[in-house]
C-alpha positions as CSV (number, residue, x, y, z in Angstrom):
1,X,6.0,17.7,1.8
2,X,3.9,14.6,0.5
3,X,0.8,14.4,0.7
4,X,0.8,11.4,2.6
5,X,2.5,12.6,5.1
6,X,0.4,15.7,5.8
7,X,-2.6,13.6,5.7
8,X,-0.6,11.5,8.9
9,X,-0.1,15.0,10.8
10,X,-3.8,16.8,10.5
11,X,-5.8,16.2,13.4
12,X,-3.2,15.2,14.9
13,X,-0.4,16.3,18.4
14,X,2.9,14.5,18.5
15,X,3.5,17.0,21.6
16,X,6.2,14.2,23.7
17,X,5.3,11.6,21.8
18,X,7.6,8.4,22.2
19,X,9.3,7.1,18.9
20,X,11.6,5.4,17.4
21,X,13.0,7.2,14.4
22,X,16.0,6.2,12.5
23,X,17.8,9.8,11.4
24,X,19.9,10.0,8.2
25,X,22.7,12.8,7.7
26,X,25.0,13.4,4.9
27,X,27.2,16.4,3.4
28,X,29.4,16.8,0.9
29,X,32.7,15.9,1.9
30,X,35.2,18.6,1.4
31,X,32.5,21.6,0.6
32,X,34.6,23.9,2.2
33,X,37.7,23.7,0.5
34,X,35.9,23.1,-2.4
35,X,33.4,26.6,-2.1
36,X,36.9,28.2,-1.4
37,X,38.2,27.5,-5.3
38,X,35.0,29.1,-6.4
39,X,32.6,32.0,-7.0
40,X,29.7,31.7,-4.7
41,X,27.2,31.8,-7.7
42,X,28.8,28.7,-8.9
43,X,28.6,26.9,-5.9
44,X,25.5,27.7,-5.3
45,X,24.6,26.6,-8.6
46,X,26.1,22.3,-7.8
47,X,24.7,22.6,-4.5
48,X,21.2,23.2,-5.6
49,X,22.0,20.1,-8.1
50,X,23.3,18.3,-5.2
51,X,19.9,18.7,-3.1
52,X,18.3,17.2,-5.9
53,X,20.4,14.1,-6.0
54,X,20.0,13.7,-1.9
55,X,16.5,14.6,-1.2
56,X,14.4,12.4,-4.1
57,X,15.6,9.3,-2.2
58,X,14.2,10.5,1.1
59,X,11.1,11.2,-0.7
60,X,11.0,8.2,-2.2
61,X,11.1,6.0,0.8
62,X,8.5,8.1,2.8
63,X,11.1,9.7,4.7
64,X,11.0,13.4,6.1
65,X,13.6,16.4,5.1
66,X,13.6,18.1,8.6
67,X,16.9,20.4,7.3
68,X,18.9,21.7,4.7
69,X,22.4,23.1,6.6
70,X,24.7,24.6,3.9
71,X,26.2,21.5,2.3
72,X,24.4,18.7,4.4
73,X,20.4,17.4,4.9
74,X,19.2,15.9,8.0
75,X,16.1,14.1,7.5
76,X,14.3,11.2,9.8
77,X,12.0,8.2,8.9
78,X,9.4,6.8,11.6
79,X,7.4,10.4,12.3
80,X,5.4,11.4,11.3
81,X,4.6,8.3,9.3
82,X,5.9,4.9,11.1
83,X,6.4,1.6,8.8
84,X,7.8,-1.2,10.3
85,X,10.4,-1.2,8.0
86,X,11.9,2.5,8.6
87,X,15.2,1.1,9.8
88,X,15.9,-0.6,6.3
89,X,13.8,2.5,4.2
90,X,16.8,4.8,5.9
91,X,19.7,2.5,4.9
92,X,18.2,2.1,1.1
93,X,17.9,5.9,0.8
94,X,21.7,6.1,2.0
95,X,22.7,4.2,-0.9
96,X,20.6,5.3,-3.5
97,X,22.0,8.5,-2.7
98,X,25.6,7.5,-2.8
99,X,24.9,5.9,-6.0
100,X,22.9,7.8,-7.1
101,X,25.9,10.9,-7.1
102,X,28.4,8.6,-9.6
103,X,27.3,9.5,-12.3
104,X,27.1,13.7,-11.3
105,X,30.6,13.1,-9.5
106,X,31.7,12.3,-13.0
107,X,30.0,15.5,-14.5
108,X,31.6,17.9,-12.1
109,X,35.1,16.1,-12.4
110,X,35.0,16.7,-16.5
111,X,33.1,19.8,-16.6
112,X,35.1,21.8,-13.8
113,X,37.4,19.6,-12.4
114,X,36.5,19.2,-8.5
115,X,36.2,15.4,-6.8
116,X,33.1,16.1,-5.2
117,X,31.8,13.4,-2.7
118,X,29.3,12.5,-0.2
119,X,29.4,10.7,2.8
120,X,25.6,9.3,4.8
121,X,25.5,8.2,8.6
122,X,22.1,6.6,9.8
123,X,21.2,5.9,13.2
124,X,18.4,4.6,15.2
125,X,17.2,5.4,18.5
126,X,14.3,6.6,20.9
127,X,13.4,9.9,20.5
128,X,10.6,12.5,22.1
129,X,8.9,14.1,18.7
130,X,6.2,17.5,18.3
């Protein structure tokens, strides 16, 4: 966690606090049949490289990782720390990370031969955060 955004939480409830947060999800499309070709060590193993390719970006735009899920992150921008612009900090980390994976999709396709992919939804709503 940064340390900007622990400084935003001490001292501080967000027990049913109003927001609005703009939440980003993506995953690895396929991962399943994919982990099913291979040794778990070995998936293991791209998937950690993978989380390193999704999560810099969230960092990067002051966004917060609330959950690794097997092959996916969930992660939400607007709590703790609200910018005005957390709508368009989402949608630049969604691209960054699609882009961002080119260059290790073409690693994995001529080291091991697999067409790995990843797919981002964003949305923005009201939520109730703590």
């Amino acid at each position: 966690m940064t340390a900007k955004i622990e400084a935003a939480r001490v001292g501080r409830s967000m027990d049913g606090e109003r927001r609005i947060v703009t939440m980003l999800f993506c995953d690895v499309v396929g991962s399943t049949a994919i982990a099913e070709r291979l040794d778990p060590e070995e998936w293991t193993e791209i998937m950690n490289e993978v989380f390193e390719h999704l999560i810099a970006p969230i960092y990067r735009y002051e966004g917060t990782l609330a959950r690794l899920m097997g092959d996916a992150i969930f992660a939400f921008f607007g709590a703790p720390i609200a910018h005005e612009d957390d709508p368009q900090r989402a949608v630049s980390a969604g691209l960054e990370i699609v882009e961002g994976m080119d260059a290790f999709r073409e690693k994995i396709r001529a080291d091991r031969d697999l067409d790995l992919n990843v797919r981002v939804g964003i949305n923005t709503g009201p939520v109730v955060v703590g």
